[in-house]
N, C-alpha and C positions, 0 to 999 in steps of 0.2 A: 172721269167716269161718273155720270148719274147714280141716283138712289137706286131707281128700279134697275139699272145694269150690274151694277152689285148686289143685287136681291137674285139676279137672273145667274149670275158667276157663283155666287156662294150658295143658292139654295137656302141663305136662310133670310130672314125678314132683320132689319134694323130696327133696335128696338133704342127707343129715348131713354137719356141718362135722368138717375132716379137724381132726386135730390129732398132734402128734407126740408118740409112747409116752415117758414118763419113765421113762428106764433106771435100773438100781440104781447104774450107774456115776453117772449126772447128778447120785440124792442123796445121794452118797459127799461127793461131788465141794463138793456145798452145805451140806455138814454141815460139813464141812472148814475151807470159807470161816468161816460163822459161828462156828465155833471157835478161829481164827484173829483171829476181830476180838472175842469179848468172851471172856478169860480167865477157868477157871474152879476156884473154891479148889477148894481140896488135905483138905480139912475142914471142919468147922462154923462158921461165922460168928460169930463173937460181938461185933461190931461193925463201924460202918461208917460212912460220912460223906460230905458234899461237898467239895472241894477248892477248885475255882472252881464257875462256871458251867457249865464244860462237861467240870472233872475227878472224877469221884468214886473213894470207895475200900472194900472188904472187907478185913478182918483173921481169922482163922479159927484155931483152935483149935493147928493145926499149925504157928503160926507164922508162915506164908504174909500177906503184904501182898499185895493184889494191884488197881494201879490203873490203870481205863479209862478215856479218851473222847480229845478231840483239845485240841493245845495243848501252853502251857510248862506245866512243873511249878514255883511259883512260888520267885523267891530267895528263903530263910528256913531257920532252923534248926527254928523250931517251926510245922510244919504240923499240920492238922486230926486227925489219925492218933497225933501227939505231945503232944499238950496236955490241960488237963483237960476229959474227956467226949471223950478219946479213947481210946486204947488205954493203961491201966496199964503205966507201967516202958517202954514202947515200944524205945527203945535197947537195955534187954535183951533182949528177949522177942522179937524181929522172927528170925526165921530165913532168911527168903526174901524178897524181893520180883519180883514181875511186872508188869510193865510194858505196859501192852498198844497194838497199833498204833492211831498217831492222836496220841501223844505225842512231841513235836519238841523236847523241852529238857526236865535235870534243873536243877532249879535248884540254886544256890549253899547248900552246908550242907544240902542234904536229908537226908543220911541220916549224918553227920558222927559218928565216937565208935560205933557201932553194932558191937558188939566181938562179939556172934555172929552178927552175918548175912553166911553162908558163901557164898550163894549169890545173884546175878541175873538175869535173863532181862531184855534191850533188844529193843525195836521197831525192825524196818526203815524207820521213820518218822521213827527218833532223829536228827539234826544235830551237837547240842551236850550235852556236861555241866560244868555250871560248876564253878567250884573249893571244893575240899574238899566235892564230894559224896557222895564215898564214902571219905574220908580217918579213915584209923583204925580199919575195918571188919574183919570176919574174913574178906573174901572169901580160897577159896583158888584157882581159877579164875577165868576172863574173858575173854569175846567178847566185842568190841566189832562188831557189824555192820556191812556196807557202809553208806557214808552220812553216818559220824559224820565232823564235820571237826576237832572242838576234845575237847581236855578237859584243860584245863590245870590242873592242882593236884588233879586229881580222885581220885584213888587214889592220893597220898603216906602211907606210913606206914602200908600195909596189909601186917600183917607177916606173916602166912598167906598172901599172894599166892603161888603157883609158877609157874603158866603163865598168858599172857597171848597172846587172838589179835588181833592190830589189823586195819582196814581199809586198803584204798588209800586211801580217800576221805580220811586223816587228814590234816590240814594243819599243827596246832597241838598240841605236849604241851609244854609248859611245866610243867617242875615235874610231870610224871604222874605219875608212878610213882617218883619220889624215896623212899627211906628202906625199900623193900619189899626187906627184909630176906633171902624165903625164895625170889626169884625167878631162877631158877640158868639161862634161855636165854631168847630173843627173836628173835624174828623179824619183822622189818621187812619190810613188802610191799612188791612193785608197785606203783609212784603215787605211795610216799610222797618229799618230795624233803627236806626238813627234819627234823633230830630235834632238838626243841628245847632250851632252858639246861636245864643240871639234870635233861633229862627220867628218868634211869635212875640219878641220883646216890646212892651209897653202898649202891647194892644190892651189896652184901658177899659174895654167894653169885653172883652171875651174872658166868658162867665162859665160856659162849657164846653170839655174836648175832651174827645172817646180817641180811646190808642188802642192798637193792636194786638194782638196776642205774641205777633214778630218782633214787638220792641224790643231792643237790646240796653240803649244807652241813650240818656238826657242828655246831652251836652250845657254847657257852661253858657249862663243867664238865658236858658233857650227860654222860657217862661218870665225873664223878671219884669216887674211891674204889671201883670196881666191883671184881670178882673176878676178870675178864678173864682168859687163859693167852695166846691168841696175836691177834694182829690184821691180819685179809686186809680192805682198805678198796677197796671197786668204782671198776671202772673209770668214770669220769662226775663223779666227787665232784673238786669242783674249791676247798671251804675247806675249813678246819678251825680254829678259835677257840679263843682262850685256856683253858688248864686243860683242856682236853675230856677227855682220859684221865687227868690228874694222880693220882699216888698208889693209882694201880692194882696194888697191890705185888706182885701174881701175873704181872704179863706178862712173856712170856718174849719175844716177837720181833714184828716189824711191819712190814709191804709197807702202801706210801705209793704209791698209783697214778701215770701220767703225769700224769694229768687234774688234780691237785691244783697250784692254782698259789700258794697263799697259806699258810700255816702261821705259826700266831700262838704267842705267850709263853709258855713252862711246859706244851705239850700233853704232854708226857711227865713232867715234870715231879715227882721223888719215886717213881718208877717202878724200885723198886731193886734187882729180877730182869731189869729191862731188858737182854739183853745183844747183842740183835741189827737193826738197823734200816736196813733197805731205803727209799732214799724215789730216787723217779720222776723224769723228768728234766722234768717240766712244769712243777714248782717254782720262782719267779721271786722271791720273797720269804720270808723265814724270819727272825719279828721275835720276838728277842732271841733269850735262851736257851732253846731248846726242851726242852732235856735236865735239868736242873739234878735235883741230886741221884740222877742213873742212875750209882750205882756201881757196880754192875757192867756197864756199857755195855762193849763190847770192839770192835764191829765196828758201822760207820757206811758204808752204800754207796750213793753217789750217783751217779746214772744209770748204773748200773751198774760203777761203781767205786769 
């Protein structure tokens, strides 16, 4: 049956289906998205691979790694990208890697020894990065996104590190950032309540680090050997664990909150510009020598006296 014989049967006129105009803003808006979800090199491709099932990767000309889909990135040192009928010398030659959303874990030793890759880019999808995945790397920057909880060993002994952004979302740095030599402040967010052993140990240059009002607990040498000058510790922070600041030979003075009620063995410990130390009157325990080798200690004032 035609248009006009159905116009003629029905009596009424066929009217066109409405639909609504796609604005320039809408395909801004969906370029965006897709851009967003498949990462795109930086140069020419010159190889490429599958990972898992559901990981694949590009390698390009500029240096640029750049790997999509969803999922872990598996534990191993030698991935598909590092091996033979992958990318030649890879550990040298890597400059960047991107990381695209969909991926929820770097695995153990991914990218381990990789002494020029300056640069990373994490997905808001990241959780976890296991240990030593970026251990020994050139990174000299670092955002960590909101989201990640863990990354314990992950960036020890990244000596080009400077600045580092962490998330609230952090739960666990165990050993993170140990031995990062060129990393001179820190800042600790909101949320975070834990900074773990070792997490900042013998970074030698870091002179300033702001903590949270979430603090809970120091753990054991998370500070020792740092660069430290002065130490204002928040109100909330109720331990502090053996060695935590030991052998910080730059600090010069230190306010111990009320809120701290535990102070364990040697937290000053070798501290030997120490000469000023405020601690709190919430203080109920103080196991052994906390001071041991602060030669120059001069003034010691508890709960205000």
């Amino acid at each position: 049956m035609t248009e006009e014989e159905t116009q003629e049967t029905t009596g009424e006129e066929t009217q066109p289906l409405e639909t609504e105009p796609v604005t320039d803003a809408a395909r801004l808006n969906e370029a965006e998205t897709e851009a967003q979800a498949e990462p795109v090199a930086e140069g020419n491709i010159i190889a490429s691979g599958q990972e898992t099932d559901t990981i694949s990767w590009t390698f390009d000309d500029a240096g640029v790694l750049t790997i999509t889909g969803t999922g872990d990135i598996p534990n191993n040192s030698s991935h598909s990208w590092s091996v033979p009928g992958g990318v030649q010398n890879f550990s040298q030659v890597v400059k960047k890697v991107v990381i695209g959303e969909g991926i929820t874990n770097v695995g153990v030793m991914t990218f381990i020894n990789c002494a020029s890759l300056t640069e990373v880019s994490l997905p808001s999808t990241l959780k976890s990065i296991g240990s030593s995945a970026f251990t020994n790397c050139g990174l000299e920057t670092l955002t960590l996104p909101e989201g990640v909880e863990q990354c314990d060993f992950a960036f020890s002994s990244c000596a080009s590190l400077q600045t580092v952004t962490l998330p609230s979302t952090l739960k666990s740095m165990f050993y993170a950032f140990a031995d990062c030599s060129s990393l001179t402040s820190v800042v600790i967010p909101e949320g975070v309540e834990i900074i773990g052993e070792l997490a900042f140990a013998r970074c030698a240059a870091l002179e300033t680090i702001t903590f949270p009002s979430t603090l809970k607990t120091i753990e054991r040498s998370a500070f020792v050997g740092c660069g430290l000058k002065t130490l204002t510790l928040p109100e909330g922070l109720t331990s502090i664990k053996y060695d935590a600041f030991r052998d910080c030979t730059a600090l010069g003075s230190v306010v111990i909150p009320d809120s701290v009620t535990t102070m364990e063995r040697n937290i000053f410990g070798g501290c030997t510009a120490l000469s000023s130390v405020t601690i709190g009157s919430g203080v109920t325990e103080i196991e052994g020598n906390i001071f041991g080798s602060c030669s120059a200690l001069s003034e010691v004032k508890i709960n205000g006296n």
